[in-house]
N, C-alpha and C positions, 0 to 999 in steps of 0.2 A: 855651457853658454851657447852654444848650439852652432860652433864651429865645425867646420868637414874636420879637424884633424885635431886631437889633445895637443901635439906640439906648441897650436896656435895658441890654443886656451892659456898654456904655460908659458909663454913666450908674454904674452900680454897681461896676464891678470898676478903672476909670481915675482915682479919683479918689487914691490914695497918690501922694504926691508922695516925690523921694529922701529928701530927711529923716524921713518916717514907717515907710519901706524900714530906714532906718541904726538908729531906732529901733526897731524891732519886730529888728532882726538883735542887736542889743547885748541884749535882753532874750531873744533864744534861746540867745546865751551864757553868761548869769548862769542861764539856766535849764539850760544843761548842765555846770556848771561845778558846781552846785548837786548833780546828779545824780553828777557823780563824788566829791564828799564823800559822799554817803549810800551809794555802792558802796566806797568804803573804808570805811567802818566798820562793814561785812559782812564783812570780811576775820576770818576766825577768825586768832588771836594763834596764833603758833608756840606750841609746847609743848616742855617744856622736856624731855619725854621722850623726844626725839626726836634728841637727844645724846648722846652717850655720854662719860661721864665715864674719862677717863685715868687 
């Protein structure tokens, strides 16, 4: 990470343990899960002129 010393690197980037992994992975799914409701309701509604009446 382009620290003078690995100590530092280890010191700051080792310290997540699995369970802070699982967490931080479940809140990037609620955060995209989140995002594809707000791209559906970007979805322009069909129109209804777009049928042709028989």
């Amino acid at each position: 990470m382009g620290h003078s010393d690995i100590s530092v690197t280890m010191n700051v980037y080792t310290h997540v343990n699995f369970d802070d992994a699982e967490e931080e992975l479940q809140k990037m799914e609620k955060l995209r899960k989140a995002q594809e409701e707000i791209e559906k309701g970007k979805e322009k509604p069909v129109s209804q002129k777009m049928f042709k009446i028989i």
